[in-house]
C-alpha positions as CSV (number, residue, x, y, z in Angstrom):
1,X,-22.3,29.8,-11.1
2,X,-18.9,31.7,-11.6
3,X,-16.5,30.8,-9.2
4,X,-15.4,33.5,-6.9
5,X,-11.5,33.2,-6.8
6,X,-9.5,32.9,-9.7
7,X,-7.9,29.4,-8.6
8,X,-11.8,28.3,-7.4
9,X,-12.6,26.3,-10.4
10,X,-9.2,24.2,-10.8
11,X,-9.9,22.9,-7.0
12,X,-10.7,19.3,-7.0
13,X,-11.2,17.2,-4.3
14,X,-8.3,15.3,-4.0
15,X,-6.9,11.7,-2.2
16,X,-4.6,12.4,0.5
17,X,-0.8,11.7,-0.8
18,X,-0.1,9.0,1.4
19,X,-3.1,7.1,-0.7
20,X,-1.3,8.3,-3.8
21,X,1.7,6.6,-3.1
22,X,0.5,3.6,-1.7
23,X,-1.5,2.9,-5.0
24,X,2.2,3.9,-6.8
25,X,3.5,1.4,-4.8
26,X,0.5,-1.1,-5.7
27,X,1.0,-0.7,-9.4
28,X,4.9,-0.9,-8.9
29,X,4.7,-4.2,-7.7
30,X,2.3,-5.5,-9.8
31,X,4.5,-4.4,-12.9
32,X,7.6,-6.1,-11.3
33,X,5.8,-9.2,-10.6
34,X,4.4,-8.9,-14.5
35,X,7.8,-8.7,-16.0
36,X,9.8,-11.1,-13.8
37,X,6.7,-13.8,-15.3
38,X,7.6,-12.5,-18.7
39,X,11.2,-12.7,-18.2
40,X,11.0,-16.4,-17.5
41,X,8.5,-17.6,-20.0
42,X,10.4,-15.5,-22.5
43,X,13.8,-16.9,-21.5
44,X,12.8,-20.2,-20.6
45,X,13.9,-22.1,-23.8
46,X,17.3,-20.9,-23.3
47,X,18.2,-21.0,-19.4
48,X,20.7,-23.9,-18.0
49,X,18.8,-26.3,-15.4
50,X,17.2,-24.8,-12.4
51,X,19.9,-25.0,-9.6
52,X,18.3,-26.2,-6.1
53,X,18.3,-22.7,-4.5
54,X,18.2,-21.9,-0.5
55,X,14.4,-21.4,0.5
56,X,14.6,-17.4,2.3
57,X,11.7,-17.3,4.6
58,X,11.7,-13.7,5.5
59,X,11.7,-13.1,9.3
60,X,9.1,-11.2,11.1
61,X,10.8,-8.3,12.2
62,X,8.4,-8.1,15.4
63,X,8.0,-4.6,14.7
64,X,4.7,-3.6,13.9
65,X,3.9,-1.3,11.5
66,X,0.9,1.4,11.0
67,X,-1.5,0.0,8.1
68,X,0.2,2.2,5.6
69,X,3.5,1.3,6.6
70,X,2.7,-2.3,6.1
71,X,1.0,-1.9,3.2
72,X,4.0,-0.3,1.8
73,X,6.4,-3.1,3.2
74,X,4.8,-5.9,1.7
75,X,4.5,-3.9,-2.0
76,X,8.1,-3.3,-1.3
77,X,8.9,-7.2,-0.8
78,X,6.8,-8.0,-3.8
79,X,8.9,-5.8,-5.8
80,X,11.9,-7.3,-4.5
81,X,11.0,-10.2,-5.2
82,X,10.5,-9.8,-8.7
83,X,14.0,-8.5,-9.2
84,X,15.3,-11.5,-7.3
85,X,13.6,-13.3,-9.6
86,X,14.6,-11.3,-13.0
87,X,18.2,-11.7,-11.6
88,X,18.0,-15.7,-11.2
89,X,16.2,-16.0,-14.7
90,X,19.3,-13.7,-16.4
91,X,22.2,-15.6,-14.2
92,X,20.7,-19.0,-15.9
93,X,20.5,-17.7,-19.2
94,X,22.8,-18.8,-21.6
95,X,22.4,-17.0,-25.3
């Protein structure tokens, strides 16, 4: 069956965007949490000793936030995270 308009046949069914970049998000903090584990077993041999560091419990902000949103958030922590982490592992490095 021929399709009737010209831009018929490149429609595809697609995922809203806000599911797009939710999964973005997803795959953004998995990478960060990837590399700031490789960045510490790589570096390990050559970092000083750990220094005690303060334990940052993150405060509920008592907002609450639409699934999305939270979604989002916690992807967004995560990636933070991971960079906190990267940046600890690089300030102990000594090459």
């Amino acid at each position: 069956m021929q399709p009737k308009y010209a831009n018929e046949a490149s429609c595809t069914v697609r995922q809203p965007v806000s599911a797009e970049v939710a999964q973005f998000a997803e795959r953004l903090a998995t990478r960060a949490r990837d590399l700031a584990e490789r960045t510490n077993g790589k570096l390990h041999s050559v970092m000083t000793s750990e220094t005690p560091r303060s334990c940052e419990v993150l405060s509920k902000d008592g907002q609450e936030y639409p699934p999305l949103f939270a979604d989002l958030r916690g992807n967004f922590v995560a990636i933070a995270g991971a960079l906190d982490s990267i940046e600890y592992a690089l300030s102990r490095t000594e090459l």
